[in-house]
LOLUMMAR-177775 format. One record per atom (N, C-alpha, C): residue in one letter; x, y, z. Coordinates in steps of 0.05 Angstrom, whole numbers, padded with zeros to 5 digits, always signed. Each point is the difference from the previous one (the first is absolute). Layout:
BEGIN
AXYZ ...
***
This chain:
BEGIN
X+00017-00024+00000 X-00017+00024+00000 X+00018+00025+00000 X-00005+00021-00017 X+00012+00019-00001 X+00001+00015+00030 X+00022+00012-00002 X+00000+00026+00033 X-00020+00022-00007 X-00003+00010-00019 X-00029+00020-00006 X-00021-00009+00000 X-00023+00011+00017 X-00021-00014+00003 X-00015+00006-00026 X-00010-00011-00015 X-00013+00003-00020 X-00031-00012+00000 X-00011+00033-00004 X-00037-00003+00009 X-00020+00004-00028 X-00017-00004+00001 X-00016-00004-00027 X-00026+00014+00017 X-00011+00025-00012 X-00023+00013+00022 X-00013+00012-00023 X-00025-00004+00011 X-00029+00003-00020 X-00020-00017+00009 X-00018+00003-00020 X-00028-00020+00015 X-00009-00025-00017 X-00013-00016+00021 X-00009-00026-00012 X-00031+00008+00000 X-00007-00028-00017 X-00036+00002+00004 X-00007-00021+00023 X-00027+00008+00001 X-00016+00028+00001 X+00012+00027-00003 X-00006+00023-00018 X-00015-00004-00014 X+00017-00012-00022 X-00012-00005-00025 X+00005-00009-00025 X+00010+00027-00015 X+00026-00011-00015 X+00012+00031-00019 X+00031-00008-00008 X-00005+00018-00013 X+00026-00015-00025 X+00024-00005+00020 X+00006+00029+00012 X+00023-00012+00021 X-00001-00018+00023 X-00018-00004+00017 X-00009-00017+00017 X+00000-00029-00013 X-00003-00004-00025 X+00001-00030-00014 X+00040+00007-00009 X+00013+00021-00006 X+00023+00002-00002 X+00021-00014+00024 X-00006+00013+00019 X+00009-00012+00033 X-00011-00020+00008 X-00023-00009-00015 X-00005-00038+00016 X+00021-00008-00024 X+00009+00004-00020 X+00004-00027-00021 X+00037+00008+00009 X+00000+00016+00012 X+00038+00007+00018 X+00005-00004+00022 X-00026-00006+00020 X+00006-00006+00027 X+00014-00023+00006 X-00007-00034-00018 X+00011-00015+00007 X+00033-00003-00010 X+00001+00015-00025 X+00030+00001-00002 X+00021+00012+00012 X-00016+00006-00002 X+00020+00043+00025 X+00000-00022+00028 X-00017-00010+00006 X+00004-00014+00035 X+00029-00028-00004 X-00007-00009-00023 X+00012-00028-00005 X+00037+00010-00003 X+00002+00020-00008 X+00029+00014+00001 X+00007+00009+00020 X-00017+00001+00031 X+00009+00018+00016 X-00011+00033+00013 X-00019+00005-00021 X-00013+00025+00004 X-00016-00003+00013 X-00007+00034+00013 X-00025-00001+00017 X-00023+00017-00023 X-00023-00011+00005 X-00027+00019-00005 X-00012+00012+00018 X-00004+00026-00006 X-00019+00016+00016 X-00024+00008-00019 X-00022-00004+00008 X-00028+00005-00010 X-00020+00010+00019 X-00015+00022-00017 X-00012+00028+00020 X-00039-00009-00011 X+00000-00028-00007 X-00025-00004-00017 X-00008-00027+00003 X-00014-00013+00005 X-00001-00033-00011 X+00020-00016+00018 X-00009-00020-00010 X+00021-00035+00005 X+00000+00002+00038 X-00023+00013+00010 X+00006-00005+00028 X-00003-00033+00013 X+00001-00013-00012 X+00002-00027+00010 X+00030-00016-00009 X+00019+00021-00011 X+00025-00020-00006 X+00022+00009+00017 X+00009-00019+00016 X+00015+00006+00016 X+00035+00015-00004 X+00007-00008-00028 X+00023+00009-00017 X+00002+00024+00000 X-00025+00022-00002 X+00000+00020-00002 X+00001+00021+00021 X+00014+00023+00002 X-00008+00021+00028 X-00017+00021-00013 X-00020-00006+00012 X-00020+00021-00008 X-00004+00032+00022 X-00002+00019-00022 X+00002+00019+00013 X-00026+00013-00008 X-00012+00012+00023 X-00021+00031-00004 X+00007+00023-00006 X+00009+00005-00028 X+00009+00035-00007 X-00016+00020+00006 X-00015-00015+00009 X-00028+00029+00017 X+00011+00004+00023 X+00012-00018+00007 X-00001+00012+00030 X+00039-00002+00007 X+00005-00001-00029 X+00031+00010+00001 X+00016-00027+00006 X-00011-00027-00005 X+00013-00024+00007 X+00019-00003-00012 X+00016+00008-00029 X+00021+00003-00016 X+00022+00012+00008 X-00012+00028+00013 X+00022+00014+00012 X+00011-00004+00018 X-00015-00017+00027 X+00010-00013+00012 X+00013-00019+00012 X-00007-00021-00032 X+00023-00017-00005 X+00025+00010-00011 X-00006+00021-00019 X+00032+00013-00004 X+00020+00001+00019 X-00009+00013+00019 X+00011+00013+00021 X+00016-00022+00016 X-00020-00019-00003 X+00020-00032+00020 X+00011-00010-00009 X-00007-00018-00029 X+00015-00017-00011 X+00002+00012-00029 X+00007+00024-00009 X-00001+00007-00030 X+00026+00015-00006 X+00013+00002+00023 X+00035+00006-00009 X+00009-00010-00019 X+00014+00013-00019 X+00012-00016-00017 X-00010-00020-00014 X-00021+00006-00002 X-00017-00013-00022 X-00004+00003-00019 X+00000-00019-00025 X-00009+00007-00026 X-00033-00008-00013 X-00003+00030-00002 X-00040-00006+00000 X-00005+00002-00031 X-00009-00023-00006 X-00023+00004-00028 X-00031+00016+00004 X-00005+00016-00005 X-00015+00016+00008 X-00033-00007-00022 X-00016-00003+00003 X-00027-00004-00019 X-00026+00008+00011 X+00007+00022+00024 X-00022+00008+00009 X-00007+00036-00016 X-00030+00004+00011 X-00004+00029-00008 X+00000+00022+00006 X+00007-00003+00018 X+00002+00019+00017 X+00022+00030+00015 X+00028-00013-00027 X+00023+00009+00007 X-00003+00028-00022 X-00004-00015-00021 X+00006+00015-00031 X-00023-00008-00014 X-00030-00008-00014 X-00011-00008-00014 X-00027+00015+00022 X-00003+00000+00019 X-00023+00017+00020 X+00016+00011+00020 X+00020+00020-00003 X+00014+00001+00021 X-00014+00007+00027 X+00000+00002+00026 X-00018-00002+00017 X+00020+00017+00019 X-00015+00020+00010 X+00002+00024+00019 X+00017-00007+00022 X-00008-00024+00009 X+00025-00022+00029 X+00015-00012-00013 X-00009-00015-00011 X+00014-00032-00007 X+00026+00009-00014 X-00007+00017-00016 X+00019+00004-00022 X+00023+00026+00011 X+00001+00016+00025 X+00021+00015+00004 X+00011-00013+00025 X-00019-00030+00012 X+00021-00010+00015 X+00019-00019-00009 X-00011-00013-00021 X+00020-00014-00019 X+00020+00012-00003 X+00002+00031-00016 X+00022+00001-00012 X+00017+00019+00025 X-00005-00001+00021 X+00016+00008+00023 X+00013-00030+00010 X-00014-00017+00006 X+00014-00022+00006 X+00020-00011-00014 X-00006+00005-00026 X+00019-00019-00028 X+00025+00005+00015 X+00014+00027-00006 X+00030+00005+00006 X+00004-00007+00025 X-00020+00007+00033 X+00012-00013+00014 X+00000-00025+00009 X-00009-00016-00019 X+00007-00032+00012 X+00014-00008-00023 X+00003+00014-00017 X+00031-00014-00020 X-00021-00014-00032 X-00025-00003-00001 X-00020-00006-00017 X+00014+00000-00022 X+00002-00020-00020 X+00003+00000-00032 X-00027-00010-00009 X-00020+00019-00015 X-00016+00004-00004 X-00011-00002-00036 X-00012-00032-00002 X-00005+00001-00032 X-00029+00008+00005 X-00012+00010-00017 X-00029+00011-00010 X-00005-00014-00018 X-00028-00015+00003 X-00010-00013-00026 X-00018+00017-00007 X+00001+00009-00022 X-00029+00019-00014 X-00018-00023-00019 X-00021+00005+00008 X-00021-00019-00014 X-00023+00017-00012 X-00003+00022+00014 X-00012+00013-00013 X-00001+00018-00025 X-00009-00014-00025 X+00001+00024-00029 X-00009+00024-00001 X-00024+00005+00018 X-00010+00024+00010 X+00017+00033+00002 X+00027-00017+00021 X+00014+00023+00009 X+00003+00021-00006 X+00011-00011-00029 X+00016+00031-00017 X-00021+00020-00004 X-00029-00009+00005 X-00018+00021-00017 X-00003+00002+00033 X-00007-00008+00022 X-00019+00011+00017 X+00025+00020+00018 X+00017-00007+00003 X+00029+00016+00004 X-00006+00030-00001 X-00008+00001-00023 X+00002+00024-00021 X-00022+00016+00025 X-00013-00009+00008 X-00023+00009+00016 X-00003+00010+00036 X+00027-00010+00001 X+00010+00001+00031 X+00007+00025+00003 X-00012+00012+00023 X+00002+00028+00012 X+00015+00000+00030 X+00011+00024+00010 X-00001+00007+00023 X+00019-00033+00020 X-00008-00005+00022 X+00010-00019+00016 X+00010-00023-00016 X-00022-00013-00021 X+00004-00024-00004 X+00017+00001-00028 X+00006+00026-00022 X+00016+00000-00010 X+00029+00003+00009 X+00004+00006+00029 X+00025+00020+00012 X+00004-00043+00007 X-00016-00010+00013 X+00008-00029+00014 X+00008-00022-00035 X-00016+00001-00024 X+00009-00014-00018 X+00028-00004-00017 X+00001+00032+00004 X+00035+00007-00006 X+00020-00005+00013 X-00013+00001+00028 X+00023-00002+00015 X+00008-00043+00011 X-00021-00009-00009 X-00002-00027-00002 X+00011-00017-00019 X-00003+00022-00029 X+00011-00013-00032 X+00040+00003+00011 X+00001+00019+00017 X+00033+00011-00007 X+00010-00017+00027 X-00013-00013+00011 X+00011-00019+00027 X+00001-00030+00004 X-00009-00004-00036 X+00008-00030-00012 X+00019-00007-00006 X+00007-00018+00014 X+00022-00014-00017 X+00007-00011-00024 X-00029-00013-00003 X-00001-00027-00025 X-00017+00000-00007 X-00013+00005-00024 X-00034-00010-00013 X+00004-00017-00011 X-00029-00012-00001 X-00005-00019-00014 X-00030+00007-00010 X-00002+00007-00034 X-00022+00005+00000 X-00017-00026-00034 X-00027-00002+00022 X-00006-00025-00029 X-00003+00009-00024 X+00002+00020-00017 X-00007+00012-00026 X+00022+00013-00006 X+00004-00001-00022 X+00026+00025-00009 X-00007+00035-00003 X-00025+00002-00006 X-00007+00024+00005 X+00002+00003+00022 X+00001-00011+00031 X+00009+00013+00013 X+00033+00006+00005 X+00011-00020-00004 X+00025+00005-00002 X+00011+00026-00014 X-00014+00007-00023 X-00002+00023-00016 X-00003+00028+00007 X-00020+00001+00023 X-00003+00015+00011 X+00012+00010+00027 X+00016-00018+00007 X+00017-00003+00024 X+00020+00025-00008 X+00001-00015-00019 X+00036+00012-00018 X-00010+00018-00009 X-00017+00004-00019 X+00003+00030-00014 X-00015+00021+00014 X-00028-00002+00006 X-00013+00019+00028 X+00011+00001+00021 X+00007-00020+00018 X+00013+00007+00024 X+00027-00002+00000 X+00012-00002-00013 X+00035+00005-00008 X+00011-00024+00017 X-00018-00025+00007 X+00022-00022+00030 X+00025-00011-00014 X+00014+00014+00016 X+00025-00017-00007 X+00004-00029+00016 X-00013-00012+00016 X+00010-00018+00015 X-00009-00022-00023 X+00011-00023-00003 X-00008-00033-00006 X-00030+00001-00006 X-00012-00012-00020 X-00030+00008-00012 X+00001-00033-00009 X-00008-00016-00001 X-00005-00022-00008 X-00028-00012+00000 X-00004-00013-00040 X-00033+00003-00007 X-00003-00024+00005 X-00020-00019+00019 X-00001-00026-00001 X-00037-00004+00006 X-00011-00002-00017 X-00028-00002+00001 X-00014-00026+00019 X-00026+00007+00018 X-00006-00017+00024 X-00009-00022-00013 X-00003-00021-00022 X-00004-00015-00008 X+00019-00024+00016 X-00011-00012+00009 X+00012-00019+00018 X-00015-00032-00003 X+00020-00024+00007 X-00028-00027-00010 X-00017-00006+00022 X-00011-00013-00017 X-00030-00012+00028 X+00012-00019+00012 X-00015+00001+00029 X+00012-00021+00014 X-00018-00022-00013 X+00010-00026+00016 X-00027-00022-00003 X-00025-00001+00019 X-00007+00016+00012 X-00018+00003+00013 X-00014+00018-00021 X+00009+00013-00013 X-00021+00023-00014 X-00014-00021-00025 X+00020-00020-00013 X-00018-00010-00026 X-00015-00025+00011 X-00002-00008+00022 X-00011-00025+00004 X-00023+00001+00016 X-00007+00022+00009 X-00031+00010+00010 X-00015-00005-00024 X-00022-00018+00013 X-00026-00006-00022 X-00030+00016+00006 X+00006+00005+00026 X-00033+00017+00004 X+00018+00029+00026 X-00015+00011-00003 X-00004+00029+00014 X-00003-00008+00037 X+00018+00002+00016 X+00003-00009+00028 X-00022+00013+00011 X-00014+00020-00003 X-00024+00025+00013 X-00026-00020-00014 X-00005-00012+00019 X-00035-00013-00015 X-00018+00019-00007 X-00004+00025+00004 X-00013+00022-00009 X+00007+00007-00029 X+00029+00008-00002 X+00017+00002-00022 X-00003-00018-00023 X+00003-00024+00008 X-00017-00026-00019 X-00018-00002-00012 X-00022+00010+00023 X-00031-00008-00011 X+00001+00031-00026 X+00010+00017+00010 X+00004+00030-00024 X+00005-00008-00017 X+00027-00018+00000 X+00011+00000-00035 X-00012-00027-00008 X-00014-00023+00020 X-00010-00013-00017 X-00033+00008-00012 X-00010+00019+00010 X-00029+00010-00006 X+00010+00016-00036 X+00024+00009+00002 X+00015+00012-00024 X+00000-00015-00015 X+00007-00016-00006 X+00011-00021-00010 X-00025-00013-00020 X-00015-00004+00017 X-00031-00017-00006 X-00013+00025-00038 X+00008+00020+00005 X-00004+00013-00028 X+00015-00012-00023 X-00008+00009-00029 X+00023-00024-00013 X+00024+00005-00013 X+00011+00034+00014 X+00023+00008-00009 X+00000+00019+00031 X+00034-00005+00001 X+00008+00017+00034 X+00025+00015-00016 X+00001+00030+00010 X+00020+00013-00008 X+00010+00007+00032 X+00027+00008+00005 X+00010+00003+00026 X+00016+00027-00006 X-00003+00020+00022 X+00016+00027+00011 X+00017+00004+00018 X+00021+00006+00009 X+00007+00004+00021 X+00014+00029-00002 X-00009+00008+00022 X+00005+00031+00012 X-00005+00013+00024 X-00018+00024-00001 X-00013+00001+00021 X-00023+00030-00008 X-00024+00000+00008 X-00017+00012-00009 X+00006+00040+00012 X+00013-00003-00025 X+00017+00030-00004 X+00001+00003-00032 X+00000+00032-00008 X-00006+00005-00028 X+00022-00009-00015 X+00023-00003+00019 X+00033-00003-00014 X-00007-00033-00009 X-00007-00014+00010 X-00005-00027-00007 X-00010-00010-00017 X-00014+00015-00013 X-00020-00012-00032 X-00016-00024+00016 X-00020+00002+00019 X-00021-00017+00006 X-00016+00010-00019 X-00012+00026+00002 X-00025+00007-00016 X+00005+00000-00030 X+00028+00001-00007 X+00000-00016-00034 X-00001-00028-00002 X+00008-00014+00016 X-00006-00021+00002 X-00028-00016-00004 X-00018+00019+00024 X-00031-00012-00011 X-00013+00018-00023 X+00007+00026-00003 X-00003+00007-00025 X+00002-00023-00025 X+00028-00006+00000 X+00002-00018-00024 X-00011-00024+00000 X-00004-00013+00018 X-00012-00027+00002 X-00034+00008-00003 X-00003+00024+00011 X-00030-00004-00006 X-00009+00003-00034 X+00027+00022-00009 X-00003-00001-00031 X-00007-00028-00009 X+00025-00017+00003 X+00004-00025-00006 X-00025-00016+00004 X-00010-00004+00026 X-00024-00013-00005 X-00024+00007-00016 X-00001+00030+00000 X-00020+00013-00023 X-00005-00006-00026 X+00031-00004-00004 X+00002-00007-00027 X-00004-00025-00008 X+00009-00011+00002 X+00006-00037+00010 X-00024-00015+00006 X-00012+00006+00024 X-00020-00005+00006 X-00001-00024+00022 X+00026+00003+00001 X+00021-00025+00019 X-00011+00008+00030 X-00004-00023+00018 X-00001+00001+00027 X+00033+00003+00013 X+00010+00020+00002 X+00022+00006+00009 X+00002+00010+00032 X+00017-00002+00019 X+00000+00014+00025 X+00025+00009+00008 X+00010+00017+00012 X+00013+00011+00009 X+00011+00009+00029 X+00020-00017+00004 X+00007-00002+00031 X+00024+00019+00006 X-00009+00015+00011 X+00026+00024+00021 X+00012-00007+00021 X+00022-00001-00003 X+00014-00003+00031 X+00014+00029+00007 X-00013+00002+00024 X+00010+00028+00003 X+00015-00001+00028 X+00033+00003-00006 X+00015+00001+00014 X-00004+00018+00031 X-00023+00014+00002 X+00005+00016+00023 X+00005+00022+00009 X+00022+00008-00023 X+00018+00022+00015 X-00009+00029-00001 X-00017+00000-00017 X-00003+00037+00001 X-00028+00003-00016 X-00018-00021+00005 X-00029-00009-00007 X-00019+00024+00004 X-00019+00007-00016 X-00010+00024+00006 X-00033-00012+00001 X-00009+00002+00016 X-00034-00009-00001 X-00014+00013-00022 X+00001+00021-00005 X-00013+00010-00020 X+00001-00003-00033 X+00026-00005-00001 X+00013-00002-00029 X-00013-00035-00006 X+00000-00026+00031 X-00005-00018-00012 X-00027-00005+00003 X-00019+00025+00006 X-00038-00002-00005 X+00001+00007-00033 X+00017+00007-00010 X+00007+00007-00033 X+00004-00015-00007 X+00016-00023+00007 X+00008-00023-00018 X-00023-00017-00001 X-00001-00005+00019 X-00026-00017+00003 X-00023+00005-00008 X-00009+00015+00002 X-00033+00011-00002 X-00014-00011-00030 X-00020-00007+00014 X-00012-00020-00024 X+00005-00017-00016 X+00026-00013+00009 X+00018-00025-00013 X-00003-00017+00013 X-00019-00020-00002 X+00000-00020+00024 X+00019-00027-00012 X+00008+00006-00018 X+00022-00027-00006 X+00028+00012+00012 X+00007+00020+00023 X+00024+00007+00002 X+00002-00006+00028 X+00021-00019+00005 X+00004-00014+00028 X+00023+00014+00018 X+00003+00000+00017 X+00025+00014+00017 X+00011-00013+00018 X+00020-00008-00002 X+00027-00007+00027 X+00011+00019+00014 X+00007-00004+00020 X+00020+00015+00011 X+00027-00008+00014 X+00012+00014+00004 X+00031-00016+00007 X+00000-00027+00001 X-00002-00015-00022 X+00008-00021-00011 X+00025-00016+00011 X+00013-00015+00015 X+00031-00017+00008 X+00010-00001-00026 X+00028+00021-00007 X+00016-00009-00016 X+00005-00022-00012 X-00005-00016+00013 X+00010-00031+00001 X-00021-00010-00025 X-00017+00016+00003 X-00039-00013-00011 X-00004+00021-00029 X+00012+00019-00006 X-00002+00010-00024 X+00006-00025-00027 X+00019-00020+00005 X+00006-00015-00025 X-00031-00019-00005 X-00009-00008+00023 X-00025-00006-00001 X-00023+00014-00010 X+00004+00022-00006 X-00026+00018+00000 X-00002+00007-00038 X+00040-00001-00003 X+00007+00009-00032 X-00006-00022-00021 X+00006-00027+00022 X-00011-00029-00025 X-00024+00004+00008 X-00017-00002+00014 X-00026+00003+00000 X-00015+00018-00014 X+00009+00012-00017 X-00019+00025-00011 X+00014-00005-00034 X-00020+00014-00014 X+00013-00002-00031 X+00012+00019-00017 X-00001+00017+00026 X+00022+00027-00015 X+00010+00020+00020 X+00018+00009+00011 X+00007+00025+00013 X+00005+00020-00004 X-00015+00023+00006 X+00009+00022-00005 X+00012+00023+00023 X+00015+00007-00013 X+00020+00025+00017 X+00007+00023-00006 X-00022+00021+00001 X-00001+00028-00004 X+00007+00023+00019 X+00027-00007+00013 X+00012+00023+00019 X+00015+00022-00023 X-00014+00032+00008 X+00014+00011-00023 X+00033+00014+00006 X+00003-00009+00030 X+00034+00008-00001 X+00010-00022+00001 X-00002-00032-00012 X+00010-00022-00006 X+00029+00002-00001 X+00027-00011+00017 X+00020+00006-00002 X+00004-00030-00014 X+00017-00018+00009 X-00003-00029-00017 X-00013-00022-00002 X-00023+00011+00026 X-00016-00013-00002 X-00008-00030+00004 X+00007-00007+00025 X+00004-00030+00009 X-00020-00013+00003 X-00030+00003+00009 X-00014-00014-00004 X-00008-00007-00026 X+00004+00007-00029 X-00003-00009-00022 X+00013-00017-00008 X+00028-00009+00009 X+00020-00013-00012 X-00011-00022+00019 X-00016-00002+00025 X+00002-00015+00013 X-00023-00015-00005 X-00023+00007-00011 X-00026-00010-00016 X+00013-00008-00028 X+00015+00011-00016 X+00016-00017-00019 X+00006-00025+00004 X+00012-00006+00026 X+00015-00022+00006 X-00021-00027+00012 X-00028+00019+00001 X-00020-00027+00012 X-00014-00003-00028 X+00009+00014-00026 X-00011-00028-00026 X-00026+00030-00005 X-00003+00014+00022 X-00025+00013-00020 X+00002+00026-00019 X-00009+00004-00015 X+00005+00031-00012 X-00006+00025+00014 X+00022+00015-00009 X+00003+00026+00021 X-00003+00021-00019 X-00030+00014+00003 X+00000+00022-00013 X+00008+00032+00026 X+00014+00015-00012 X+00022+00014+00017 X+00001+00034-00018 X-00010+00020+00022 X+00018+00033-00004 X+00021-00010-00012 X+00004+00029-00014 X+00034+00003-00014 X+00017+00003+00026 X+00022-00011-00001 X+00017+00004+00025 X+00026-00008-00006 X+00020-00007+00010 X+00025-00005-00005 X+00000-00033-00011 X-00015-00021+00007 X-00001-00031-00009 X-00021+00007-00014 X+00003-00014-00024 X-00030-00005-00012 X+00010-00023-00018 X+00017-00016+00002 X+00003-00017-00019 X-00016-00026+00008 X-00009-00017-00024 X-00023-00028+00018 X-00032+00012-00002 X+00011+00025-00001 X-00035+00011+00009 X-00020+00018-00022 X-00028-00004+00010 X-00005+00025-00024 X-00009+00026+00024 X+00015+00015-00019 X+00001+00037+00016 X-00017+00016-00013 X-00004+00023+00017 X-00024+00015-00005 X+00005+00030+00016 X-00003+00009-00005 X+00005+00035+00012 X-00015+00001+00019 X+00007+00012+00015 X-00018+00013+00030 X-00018+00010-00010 X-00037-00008+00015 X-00012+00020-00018 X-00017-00010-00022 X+00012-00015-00021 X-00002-00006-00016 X-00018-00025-00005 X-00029+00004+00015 X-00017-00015-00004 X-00012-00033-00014 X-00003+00027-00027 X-00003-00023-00022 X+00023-00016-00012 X+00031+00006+00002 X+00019-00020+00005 X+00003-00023+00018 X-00011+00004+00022 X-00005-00018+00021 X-00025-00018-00004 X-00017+00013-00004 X-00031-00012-00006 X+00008-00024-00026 X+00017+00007-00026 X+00012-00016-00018 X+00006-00022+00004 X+00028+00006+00025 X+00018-00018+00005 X-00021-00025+00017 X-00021+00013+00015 X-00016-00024+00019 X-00009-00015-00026 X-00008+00013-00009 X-00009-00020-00031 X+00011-00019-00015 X+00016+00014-00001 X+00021-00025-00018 X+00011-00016+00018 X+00014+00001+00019 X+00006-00017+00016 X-00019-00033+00014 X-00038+00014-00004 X-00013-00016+00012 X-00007-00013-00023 X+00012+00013-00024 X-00010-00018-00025 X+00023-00018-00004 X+00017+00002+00009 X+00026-00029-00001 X+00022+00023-00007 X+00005+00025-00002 X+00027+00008-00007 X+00021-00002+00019 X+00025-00009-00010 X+00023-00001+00013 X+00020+00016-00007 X+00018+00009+00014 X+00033+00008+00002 X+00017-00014-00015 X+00005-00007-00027 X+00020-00024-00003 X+00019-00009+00010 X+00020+00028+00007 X+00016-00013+00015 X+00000-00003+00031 X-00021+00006+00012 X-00007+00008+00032 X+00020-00027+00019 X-00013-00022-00011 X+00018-00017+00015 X+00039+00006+00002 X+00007+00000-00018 X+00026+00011+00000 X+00008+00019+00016 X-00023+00019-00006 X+00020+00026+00031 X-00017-00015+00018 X-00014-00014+00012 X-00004-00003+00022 X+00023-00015+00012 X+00025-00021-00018 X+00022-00010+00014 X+00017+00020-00002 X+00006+00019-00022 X+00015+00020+00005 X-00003+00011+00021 X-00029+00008+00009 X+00000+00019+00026 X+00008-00006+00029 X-00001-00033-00008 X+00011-00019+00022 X+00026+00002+00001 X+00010-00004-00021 X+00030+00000+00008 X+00009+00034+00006 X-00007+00014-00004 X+00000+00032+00000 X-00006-00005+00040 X-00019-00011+00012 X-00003-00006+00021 X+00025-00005+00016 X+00003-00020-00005 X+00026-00016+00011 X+00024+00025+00005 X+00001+00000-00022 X+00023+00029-00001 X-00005+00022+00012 X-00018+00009+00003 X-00005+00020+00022 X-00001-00002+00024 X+00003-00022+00006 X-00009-00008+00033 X+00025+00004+00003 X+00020-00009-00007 X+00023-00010-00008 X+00011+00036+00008 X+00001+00014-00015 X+00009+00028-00003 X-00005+00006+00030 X-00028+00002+00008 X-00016+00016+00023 X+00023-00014+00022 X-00013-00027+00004 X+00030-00010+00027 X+00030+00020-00008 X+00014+00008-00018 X+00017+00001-00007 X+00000+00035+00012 X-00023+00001-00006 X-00004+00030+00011 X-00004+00008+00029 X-00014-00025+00014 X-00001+00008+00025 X+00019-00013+00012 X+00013-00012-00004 X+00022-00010+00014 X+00026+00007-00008 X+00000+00025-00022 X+00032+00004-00010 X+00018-00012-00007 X-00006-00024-00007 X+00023-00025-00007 X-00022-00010-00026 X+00016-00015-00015 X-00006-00028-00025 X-00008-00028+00019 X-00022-00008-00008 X-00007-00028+00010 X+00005-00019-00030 
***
């Protein structure tokens, strides 16, 4: 075991979200080398883990004991991506005095534009957070792009996208663990075409193009089609999802879904769609790729395997449900789906390499 403690901190699910499935598919490697995890979210039943309350400052006060000279992979939001009025000026007071080498994972594609928008306190705390990194690691090259040429970072920038492999617990689930959750997607199911979403009922998500287009689709068609949402949780607006819904009674809803249970939900259905319109590379698509079904998908940085469609862009989407329920395929879809696998491998590969500073 190395003499630097080397910590991996961010959140698990509960809730469900791209990085929280990023840090479950790294916890067991990162532990199996020697590392510790800290998680401010989820997995309160695994003992491997030290879980901390960032509400009530549990991070900081593990710094303070055992975070000397530590090297932290960082994947939470609260430093630089939401910087936060506490969290974020006791961080970067602690960094220098406990000796902190400090990588940043940016996951968010958002940034560069909502950045632009930061005033007063929380612009004075973002700058002063970007310039007290050591090491990025960001999943898209446009961010990397923007590292360098908007914020001038000279420190180490390295692009390694959160695409990571499934464990075997994720492909070998046959039914939905939540018997509530079950009886939903099997009441779905019972129509004679299931299209599947995942997001969260927010305008940025393309839910309401989603049943827009499917309702086209059935209009046209004349097809018994249904449409199941899984809505991650995180920033859900009651009002925006009385819109989605309203007077669609073929449109079913999940909610925080077990990571583990999405590969179940992607073979079970006959098409996925993924309409986030700040789509960075976009991992749940590649990862419905990989369970055999067609992924209709926003323009975003991956689109290969898939058919794409512009944000927005309704009757593109409404198309694509069509053709797809009429038998169209990707020709080559299977192919990147091993490409993306082995693209997997290799990144996991990188990330250890990143949080631990050494080649495995």
């Amino acid at each position: 075991m190395s003499d630097v403690e080397t910590i991996l901190f961010g959140p698990l699910p509960p809730p469900v979200g791209g990085v929280a499935v990023f840090m479950s598919r790294l916890k067991e490697p990162v532990l199996a080398r020697g590392g510790t995890v800290w998680a401010y979210s989820g997995g309160t039943n695994d003992r491997d883990v030290i879980h901390v309350d960032h509400r009530r400052l549990g991070h900081i006060r593990r710094l303070i004991s055992q975070g000397r000279n530590s090297r932290i992979t960082d994947s939470t939001h609260f430093h630089i991506e939401h910087p936060h009025w506490l969290l974020a000026p006791l961080w970067l007071l602690l960094k220098p005095v406990q000796g902190i080498t400090w990588i940043k994972v940016l996951h968010d594609g958002t940034l560069p534009e909502r950045s632009r928008q930061f005033q007063g306190l929380r612009r004075s705390l973002f700058e002063s957070a970007i310039r007290a990194v050591d090491e990025f690691v960001v999943v898209s090259k446009p961010l990397a792009d923007w590292l360098r040429d908007d914020l001038h970072v000279q420190v180490p920038i390295r692009t390694i996208p959160a695409l990571l492999p499934l464990s075997g617990d994720e492909v070998s689930v046959r039914r939905l663990s939540d018997a509530r959750a079950e009886e939903v997607f099997a009441n779905a199911r019972r129509h004679a075409h299931l299209v599947c979403g995942v997001g969260t009922f927010a305008p940025e998500y393309g839910f309401l193009q989603m049943a827009e287009g499917v309702e086209r689709a059935r209009q046209s068609t004349g097809l018994d089609i249904a449409l199941i949402l899984i809505d991650g949780g995180l920033s859900s607006e009651a009002d925006f999802h009385k819109i989605v819904v309203h007077d669609r009674d073929w449109i079913y809803t999940l909610t925080n879904v077990p990571f583990n249970e999405m590969q179940t939900i992607y073979k079970r259905s006959d098409a996925y769609i993924r309409g986030f319109a700040g789509e960075g590379y976009g991992l749940s698509r590649i990862e419905a790729l990989w369970s055999g079904t067609p992924v209709i998908a926003a323009i975003a940085t991956e689109e290969r395997g898939m058919f794409s469609y512009r944000f927005d862009d309704v009757d593109a989407l409404a198309a694509h449900v069509e053709a797809v329920l009429a038998g169209a395929r990707i020709a080559d879809a299977d192919c990147w789906a091993a490409e993306f696998r082995a693209d997997a491998e290799r990144y996991l590969r990188e990330h250890l390499e990143s949080i631990f500073g050494r080649s495995f």
